[in-house]
VOGU-3710 file (C-alpha; in Angstrom, 3 decimals, decimal comma):
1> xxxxxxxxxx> -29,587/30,301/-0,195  -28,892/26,620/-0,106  -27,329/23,696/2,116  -27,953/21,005/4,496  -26,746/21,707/8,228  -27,091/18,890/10,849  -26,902/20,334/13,774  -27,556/19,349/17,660  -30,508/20,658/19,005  -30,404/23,363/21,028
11> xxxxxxxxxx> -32,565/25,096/24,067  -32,350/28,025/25,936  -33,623/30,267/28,737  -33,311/33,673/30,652  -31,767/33,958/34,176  -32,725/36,511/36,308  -30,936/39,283/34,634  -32,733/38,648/31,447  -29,360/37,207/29,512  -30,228/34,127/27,423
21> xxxxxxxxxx> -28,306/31,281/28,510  -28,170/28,121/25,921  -27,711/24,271/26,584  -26,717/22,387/24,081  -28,200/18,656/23,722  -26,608/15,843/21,951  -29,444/14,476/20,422  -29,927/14,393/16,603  -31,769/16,750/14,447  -35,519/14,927/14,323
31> xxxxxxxxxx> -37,485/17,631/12,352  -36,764/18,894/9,056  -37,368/22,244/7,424  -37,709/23,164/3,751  -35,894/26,714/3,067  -37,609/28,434/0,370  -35,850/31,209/-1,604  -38,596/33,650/-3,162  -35,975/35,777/-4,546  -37,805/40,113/-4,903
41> xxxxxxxxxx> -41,942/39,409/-4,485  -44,762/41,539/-3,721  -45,723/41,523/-0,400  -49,189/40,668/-0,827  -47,993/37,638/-2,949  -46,016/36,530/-0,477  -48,445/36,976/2,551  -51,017/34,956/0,756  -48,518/32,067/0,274  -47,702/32,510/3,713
51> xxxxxxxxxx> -51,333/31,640/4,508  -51,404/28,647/2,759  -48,545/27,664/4,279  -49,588/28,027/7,485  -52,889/26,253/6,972  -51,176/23,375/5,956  -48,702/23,107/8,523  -51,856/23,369/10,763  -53,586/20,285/9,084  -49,915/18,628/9,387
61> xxxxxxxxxx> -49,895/18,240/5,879  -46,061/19,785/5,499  -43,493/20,245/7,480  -41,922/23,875/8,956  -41,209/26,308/6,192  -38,324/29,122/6,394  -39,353/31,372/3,397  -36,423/33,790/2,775  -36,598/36,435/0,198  -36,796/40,332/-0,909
71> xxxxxxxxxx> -39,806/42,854/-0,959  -40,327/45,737/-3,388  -40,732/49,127/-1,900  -43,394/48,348/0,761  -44,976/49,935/4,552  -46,196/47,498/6,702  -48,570/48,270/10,175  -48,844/46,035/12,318  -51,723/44,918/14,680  -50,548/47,283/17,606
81> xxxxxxxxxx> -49,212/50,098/14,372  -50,390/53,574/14,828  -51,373/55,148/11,973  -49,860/58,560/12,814  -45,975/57,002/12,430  -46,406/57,150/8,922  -44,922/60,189/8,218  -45,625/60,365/4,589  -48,966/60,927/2,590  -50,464/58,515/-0,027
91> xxxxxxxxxx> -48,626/60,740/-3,533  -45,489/60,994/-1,598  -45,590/56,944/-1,508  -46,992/56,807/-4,565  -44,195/59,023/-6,171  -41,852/57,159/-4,466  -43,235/53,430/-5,751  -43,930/52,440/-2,084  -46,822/49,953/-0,808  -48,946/50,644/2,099
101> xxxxxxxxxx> -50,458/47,319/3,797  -51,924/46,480/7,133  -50,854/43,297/8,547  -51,808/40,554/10,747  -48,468/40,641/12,776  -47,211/42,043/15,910  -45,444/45,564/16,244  -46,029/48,740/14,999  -44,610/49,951/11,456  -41,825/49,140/9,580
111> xxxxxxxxxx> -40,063/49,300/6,083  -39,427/46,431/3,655  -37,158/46,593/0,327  -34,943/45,902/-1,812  -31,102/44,964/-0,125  -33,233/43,402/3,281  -33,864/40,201/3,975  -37,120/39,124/5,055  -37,842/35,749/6,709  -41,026/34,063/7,479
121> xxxxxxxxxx> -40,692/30,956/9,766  -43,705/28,919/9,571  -42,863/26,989/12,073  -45,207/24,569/14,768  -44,374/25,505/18,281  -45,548/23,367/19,782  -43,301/20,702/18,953  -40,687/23,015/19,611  -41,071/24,876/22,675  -44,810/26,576/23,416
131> xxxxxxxxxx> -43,412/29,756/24,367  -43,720/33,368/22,809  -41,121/35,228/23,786  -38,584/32,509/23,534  -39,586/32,485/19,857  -39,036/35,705/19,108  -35,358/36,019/21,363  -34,506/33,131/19,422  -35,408/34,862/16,188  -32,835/37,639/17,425
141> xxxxxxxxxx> -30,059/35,151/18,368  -30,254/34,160/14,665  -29,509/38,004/13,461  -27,460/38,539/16,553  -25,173/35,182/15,570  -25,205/35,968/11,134  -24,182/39,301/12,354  -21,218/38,481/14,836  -19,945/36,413/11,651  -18,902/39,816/10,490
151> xxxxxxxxxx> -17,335/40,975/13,239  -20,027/43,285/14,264  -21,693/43,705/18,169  -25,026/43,154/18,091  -27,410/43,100/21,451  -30,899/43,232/22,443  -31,912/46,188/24,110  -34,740/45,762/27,453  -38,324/46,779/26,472  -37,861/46,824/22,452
161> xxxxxxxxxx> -37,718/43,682/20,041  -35,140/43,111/17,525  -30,868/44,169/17,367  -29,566/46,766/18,222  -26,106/48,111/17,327  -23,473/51,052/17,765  -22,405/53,453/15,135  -19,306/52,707/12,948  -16,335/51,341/14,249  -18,220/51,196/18,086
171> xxxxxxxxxx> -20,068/48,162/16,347  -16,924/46,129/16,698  -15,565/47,351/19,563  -17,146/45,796/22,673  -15,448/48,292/25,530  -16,064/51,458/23,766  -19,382/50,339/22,613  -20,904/49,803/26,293  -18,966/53,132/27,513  -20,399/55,586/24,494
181> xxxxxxxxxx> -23,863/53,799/25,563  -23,762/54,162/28,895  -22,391/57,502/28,804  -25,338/58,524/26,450  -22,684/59,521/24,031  -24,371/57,117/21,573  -28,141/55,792/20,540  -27,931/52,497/19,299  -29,574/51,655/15,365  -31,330/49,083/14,709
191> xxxxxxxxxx> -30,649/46,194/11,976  -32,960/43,337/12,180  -36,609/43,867/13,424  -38,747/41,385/14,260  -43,035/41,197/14,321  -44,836/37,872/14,244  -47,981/35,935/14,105  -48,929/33,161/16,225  -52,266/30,661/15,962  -52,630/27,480/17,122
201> xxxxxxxxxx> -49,139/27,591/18,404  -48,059/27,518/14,323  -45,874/31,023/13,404  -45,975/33,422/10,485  -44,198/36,654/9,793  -41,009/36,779/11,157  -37,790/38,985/10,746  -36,296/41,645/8,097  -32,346/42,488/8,254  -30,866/44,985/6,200
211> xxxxxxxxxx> -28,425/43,981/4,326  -28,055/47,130/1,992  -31,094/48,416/2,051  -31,563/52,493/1,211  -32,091/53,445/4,866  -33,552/56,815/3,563  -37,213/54,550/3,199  -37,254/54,530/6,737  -37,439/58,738/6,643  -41,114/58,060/5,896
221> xxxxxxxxxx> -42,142/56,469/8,842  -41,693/56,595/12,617  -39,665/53,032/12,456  -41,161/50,492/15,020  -43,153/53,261/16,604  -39,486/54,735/18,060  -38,732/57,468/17,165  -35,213/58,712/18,535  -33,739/55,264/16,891  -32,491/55,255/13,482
231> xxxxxxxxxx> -32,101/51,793/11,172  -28,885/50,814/9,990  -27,476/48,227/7,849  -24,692/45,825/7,324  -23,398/47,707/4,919  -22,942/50,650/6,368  -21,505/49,553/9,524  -18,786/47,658/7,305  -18,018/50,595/5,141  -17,701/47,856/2,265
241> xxxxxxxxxx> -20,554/45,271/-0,072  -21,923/42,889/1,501  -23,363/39,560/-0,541  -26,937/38,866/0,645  -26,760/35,361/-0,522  -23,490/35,204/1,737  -25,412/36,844/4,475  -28,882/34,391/4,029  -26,666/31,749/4,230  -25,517/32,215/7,758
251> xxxxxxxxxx> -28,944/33,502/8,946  -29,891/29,873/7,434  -27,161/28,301/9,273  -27,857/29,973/12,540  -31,700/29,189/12,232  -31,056/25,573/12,102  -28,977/25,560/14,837  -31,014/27,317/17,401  -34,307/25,248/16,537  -32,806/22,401/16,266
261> xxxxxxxxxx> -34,177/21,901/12,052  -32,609/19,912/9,343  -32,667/22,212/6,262  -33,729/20,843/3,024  -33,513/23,762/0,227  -36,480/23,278/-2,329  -37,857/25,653/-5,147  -40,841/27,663/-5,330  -42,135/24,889/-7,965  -41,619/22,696/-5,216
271> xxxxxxxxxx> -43,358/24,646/-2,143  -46,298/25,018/-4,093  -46,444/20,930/-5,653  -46,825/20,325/-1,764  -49,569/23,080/-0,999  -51,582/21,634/-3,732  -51,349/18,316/-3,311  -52,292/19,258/0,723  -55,284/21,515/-0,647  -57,000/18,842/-2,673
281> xxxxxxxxxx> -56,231/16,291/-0,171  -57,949/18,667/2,334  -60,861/19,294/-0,019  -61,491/15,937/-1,116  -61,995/14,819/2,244  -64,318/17,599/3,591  -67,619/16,453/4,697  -70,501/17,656/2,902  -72,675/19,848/5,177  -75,818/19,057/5,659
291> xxxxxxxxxx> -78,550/22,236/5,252  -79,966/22,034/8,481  -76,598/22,119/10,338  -75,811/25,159/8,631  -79,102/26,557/9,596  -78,394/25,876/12,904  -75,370/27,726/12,789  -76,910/30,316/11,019  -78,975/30,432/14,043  -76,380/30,296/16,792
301> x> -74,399/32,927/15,701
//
């Protein structure tokens, strides 16, 4: 998951109809972004560097962050999750070597393992554009974009977040695709879902596309909170493998694009030099409360 893109900057909208309509600038890339590859990692490991992250790019002691990498077996719920679309007790996922964690993020519940990829763009809005819902249509153009690289059809659907795409060989065929829909002939699946974190205009969480993940995970929950939509994956809607460092690479590519970032690939070793160097930097000039301001406080609270 590495390499430098230097791409224009680019912005984008919805006319009345909803479509997102792009404008390409010709100014050069001004912001960078390190790309972090965690490789497979425990979700709660990676949620608590995700939170040091994000208080640093708060402080503005780094700049954005794309983490990419690969969870175990793990059930996430979301802020707006309800608890009754899990669909499977605590020994089932326990037989089964799955994680159960509630989350700071948007959404309902979802599914995270091995053959997905799961990004979290740590990003500061608002140097980029202060705007919620453009973020996360932008985070679908990305899997919408690294998914038409494969020849595959992938849309938004009104009302629900993430992409959504046919069955089979309807994926790739535009006409049929929007007759078998519209006809009712065929429910779209989704691939990439999307559920995110926003505070102080500076973004966590982010998206998970399945690559080849074992969609038979998502059997234990009510995905997203929908429950007459299946998941998919890129895999099975090519019939063939699919190489997820291929696959990161284009969501990479596609990322930088549509925020207008320079990538900069670093290491884990790297990442975390940074965060500590930030940390003590952030510690060593703290002020040293004095006791009756924090009886005062104390007080007002």
């Amino acid at each position: 998951m590495t390499g430098d893109w230097k791409k224009s900057a680019l912005s984008s909208g919805a006319n009345d109809s909803g479509e997102v309509v792009f404008i390409s600038h010709q100014s050069p890339v001004t912001s960078h972004c390190l790309t972090v590859d965690l490789g497979l990692i425990g979700y709660a490991e990676a949620y608590a560097l995700q939170k040091r992250v994000v208080a640093a790019r708060k402080a503005g002691a780094i700049e954005d962050v794309l983490l990419l990498c690969e969870h175990p077996h793990v059930i996430t719920q979301g802020r707006n999750g309800k608890r009754e679309h899990l669909l499977a007790g605590e020994n089932v996922l326990r037989q089964k070597g799955v994680d159960f964690h509630e989350t700071s993020r948007g959404g309902d519940i979802t599914y995270h393992g091995p053959g997905q990829i799961v990004g979290y763009p740590i990003l500061n809005l608002a140097a980029i554009r202060r705007d919620v819902v453009w973020y996360v249509r932008m985070l679908e153009e990305v899997m919408i974009r690294a998914t038409g690289n494969y020849g595959v059809i992938a849309t938004r659907e009104p009302g629900k977040t993430g992409i959504w795409v046919a069955h089979g060989k309807e994926a790739t065929q535009s006409s049929r695709r929007e007759q078998s829909v519209q006809n009712g002939e065929t429910a779209l699946e989704k691939l990439g879902a999307i559920g995110v974190h926003i505070s102080r205009w500076v973004t966590s969480h982010g998206f998970a596309y399945n690559v080849s993940t074992d969609l038979r995970f998502f059997d234990l929950i009510v995905p997203c909170g929908i429950a007459d939509r299946k998941a998919t994956s890129l895999e099975k809607l090519l019939s063939r493998r699919v190489d997820s460092q291929e696959v990161a690479a284009r969501l990479i590519a596609h990322f930088a694009e549509i925020f207008g970032r320079e990538i900069q690939a670093a290491t884990l070793a790297d990442l975390l030099e940074i965060l500590l160097k930030a940390e003590l930097s952030a510690s060593a000039a703290a002020p040293v409360a004095q006791p009756i301001l924090v009886v005062q406080e104390q007080i007002a609270t």
